[in-house]
Structures are given as C-alpha cells and as structure tokens.
N, C-alpha and C positions, 0 to 999 in steps of 0.2 A: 504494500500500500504506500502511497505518495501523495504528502501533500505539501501544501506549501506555507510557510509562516513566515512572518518577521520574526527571526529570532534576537534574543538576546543572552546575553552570558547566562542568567539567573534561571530564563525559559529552557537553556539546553539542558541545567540540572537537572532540571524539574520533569521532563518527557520521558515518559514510562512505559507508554506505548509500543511494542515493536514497531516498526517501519521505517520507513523515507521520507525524511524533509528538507523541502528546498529550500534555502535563506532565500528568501524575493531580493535583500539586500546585496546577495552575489550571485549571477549568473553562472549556474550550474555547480553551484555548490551545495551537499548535500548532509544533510546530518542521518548517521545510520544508526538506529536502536534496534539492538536485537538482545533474544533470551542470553541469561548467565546460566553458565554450565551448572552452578548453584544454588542458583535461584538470582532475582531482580536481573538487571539488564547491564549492556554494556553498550556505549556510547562512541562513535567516531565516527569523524570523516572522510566524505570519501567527492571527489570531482569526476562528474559525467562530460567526454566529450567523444568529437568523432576526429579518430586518428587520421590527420591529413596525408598520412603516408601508404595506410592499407584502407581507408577507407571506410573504416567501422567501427561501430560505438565503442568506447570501450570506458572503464571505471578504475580510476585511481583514488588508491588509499592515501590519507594524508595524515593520517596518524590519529590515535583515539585521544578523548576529549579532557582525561585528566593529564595530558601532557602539551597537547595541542590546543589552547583556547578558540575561541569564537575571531577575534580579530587577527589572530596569526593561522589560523585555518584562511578567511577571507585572502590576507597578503599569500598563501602556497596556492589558492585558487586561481591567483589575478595571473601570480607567475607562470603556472600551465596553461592558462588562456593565452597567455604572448607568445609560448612554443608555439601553440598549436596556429596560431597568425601566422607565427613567423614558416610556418609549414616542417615542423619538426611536430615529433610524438614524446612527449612529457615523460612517459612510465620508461620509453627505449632511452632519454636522455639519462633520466636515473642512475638506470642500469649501468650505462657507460662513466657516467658519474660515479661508480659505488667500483667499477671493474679499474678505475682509474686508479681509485684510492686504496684499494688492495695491490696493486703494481707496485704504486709509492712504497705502501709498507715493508712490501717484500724485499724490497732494492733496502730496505733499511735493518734484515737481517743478517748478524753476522757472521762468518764462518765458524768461530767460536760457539754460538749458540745451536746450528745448524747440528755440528759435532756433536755437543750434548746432547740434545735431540736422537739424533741417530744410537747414539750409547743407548739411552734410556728406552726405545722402542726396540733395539737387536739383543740388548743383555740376558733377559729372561730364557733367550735360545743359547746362549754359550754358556754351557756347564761348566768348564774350567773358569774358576775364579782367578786364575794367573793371566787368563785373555781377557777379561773384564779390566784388572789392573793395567796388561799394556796397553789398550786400550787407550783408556784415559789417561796415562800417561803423556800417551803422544800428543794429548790435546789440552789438559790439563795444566795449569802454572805458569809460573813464569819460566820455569824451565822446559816445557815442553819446546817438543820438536818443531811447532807449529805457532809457537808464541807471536812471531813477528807476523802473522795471517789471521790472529784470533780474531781482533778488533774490529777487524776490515768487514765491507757489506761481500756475502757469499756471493754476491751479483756481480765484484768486481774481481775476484779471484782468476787470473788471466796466467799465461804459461811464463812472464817471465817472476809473478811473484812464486809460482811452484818453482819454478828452478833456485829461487833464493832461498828457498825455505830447505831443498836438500843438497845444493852444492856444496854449504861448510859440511856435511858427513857424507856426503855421497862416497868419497876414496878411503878415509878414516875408520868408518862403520860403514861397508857395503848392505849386510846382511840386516840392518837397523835402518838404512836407508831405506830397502825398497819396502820394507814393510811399513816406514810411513808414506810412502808417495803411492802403493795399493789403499791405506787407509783415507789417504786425502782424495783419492780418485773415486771411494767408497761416497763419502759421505757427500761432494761436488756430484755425484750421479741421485743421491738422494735427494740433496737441494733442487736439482731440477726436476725431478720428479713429481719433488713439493711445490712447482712456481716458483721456485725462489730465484733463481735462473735460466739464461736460456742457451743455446748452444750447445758449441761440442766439451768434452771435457778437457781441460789442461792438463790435468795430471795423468792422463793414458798412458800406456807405455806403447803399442806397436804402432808404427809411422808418427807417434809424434815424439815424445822422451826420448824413446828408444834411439832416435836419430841426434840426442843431444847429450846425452848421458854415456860414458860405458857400459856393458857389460857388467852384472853383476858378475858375472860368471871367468869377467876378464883380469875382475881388480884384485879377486878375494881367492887367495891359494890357500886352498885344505890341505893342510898336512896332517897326514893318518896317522896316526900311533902303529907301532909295529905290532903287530898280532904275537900273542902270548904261547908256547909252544904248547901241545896237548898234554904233556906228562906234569909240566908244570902246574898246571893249576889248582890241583888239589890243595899245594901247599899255600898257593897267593890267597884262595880263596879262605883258608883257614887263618891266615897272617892277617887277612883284609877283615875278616869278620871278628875278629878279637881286638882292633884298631878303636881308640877312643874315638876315630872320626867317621865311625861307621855305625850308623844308629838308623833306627826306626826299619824304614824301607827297604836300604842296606843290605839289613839282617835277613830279612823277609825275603826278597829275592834269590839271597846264597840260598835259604831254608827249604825252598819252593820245590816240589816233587811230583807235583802234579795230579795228586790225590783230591779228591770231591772237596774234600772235606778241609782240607786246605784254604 
C-alpha cells in the first residue's frame, strides 16, 4: 500500500502502519514501514526511480530511519535524482563507489599483516610445531628475514624489493634463503588471491629469480660424513647411548626393534 503524506520528523516516528509513503515534500522519496521480526515495525528509506541506463524502475535503499533522519534522507534523495538527470544509475554508482573504497583499502595492507594472516589461517594444518615457529620466524621481529618488506603495502611488493630482502643471505645461508623466498612467494600468491594484489608474483623462482639468483644447488656443497663401517657399530652405538648428550629420543631410536609394542 502507498500513500502519500507531508511528512515530518515527529510523523515518521509515529507511522505504524506497514506500507509506503511518499514525502509530497520530495519527489520520489519514500518512507518504508514494515513488520519486526519481533514484533512492532521497522522504518527506512528507500528512492523510486527509473534507471536511465536499462530503462526500468528500480528502488534504492537509503538507509533506515534511526540513522538516516527525515532531512538527510531528502538531501540522498535530491542526490540520486541529479544521477539519474545526469543519465547515470545511483545504486550502479554506489556500487563503484563502495568497489573503489575496498581497492583503496586493500593497497593499504601490508605484507606484514598479509603474512600473519596466512600463518593464522594454514597453522591448524601443520602439525609440527617447529614449522609453525619457522614460520613466523621468517616474518616475525625485527629480526626476521622479511623485516625490511613488513611495513610496506602487499600491493607494492615488486621483484627488486624481493631481491633485497634475500640477496644479504642468499650465498651465506642458501638453504634459509630459499625457504624464505618459497615463503614470501606463498603468502604474495595469497594476497592476491585475497584482492590485495594484482599480477604476476615476484618472488617465483622458474623464469623469473631463477634467472637472477644462483642455484641453490650451485652455492651450497654437502659434505657427507663418511659412513661408519658395519662391524663397528655395535660398539658406537653403545659409547653413543651411555653419552650424557644422548637423551630422550637418542635413546629411543638405538632401543627400537620393531616390536608392536614398542
């Protein structure tokens, strides 16, 4: 039902009616009362126009009436009437309006933040509590690996600050190195996944690092220990298990036989 009234602040309180009423005072502005899931009613605004872009009626909400009064409902009424002159659609400007200000925001999270984030939403799945600590480690303080990229917006994180972040260890700690520049290439894939960026990732390794960086595999020489001869090891193993630096675990693996029950 629709009708029409002069309203005033005191009369919008007061209507208890379910329906539709028009202010006569604004053109196509509406006052909507409808049931409370509760009981009594609930009150807001809403502007009828027809969208000069598709052509068809359509209704915007302008927000309910204990936030929205009577004369600043009129002034969000006046301003979707001037879209709609101006041959633009009020709800699609919104929209763009609200998609704008989520953009801004995002460009305003920082890789730091992102990181923890990622911690907090993968941690639950990694059962070793010593991969939780590297973890955050690497992202973590002022001493993390990532300190000098924590602050920064995830949106600017570009390949020459990834290279500044593992050039001083890349040669020094190879094996530390690339497990932070998989970490940072983790959490930049997440960002973007979340909106928070857009593009390719920086921190990649095949055709992009890979072509700036060494070789893990070039810098880092493993040197084996020499294999223990077989007749010997009874006695290592019995020297190494009686050793005060041989405890808990240690023990437990010399002891191990393979039985169930074990």
């Amino acid at each position: 039902m629709t009708k029409s009234k002069k309203l005033t602040a005191l009369k919008v309180e007061k209507i208890k009616e379910p329906g539709y009423y028009r202010d006569v005072d604004s053109r196509n502005l509406y006052l909507q009362v409808a049931p409370a899931e509760h009981g009594g009613v609930v009150r807001s605004w809403i502007y009828r126009f027809v969208s000069p872009v598709t052509g068809k009626p359509r209704w915007m909400g302008l927000g309910p009436v204990h936030a929205i009064k009577l004369a600043k409902a009129r002034e969000l009424s006046r301003a979707a009437r001037e879209a709609v002159k101006l041959g633009t659609d009020p709800i699609e400007n919104r929209r763009a309006d609200l998609l704008a200000r989520k953009v801004e925001a995002a460009k305003r999270i920082t890789f730091g933040k992102c990181a923890a984030d990622y911690i907090a939403e993968h941690q639950a799945g990694w059962k070793n509590e010593k991969h939780v600590y590297q973890w955050k480690a690497t992202f973590e303080g002022k001493s993390a690996a990532t300190a000098s990229i924590n602050a920064l917006p995830v949106s600017a994180i570009d390949t020459a600050l990834v290279l500044k972040t593992l050039r001083p260890i890349w040669k020094e700690k190879p094996e530390t190195a690339s497990r932070v520049r998989g970490r940072i290439e983790r959490v930049l894939a997440w960002a973007t996944v979340s909106g928070y960026r857009q593009g390719e990732n920086p921190a990649r390794w095949r055709g992009h690092l890979g072509e700036m960086l060494p070789a893990k595999s070039k810098i880092h020489n493993v040197i084996h220990h020499k294999a223990l001869p077989y007749a010997e090891l009874p006695t290592f193993i019995g020297e190494t298990a009686q050793s005060r630096q041989c405890v808990g675990a240690c023990t437990r693996i010399f002891n191990f036989n393979g039985d169930a029950d074990e």
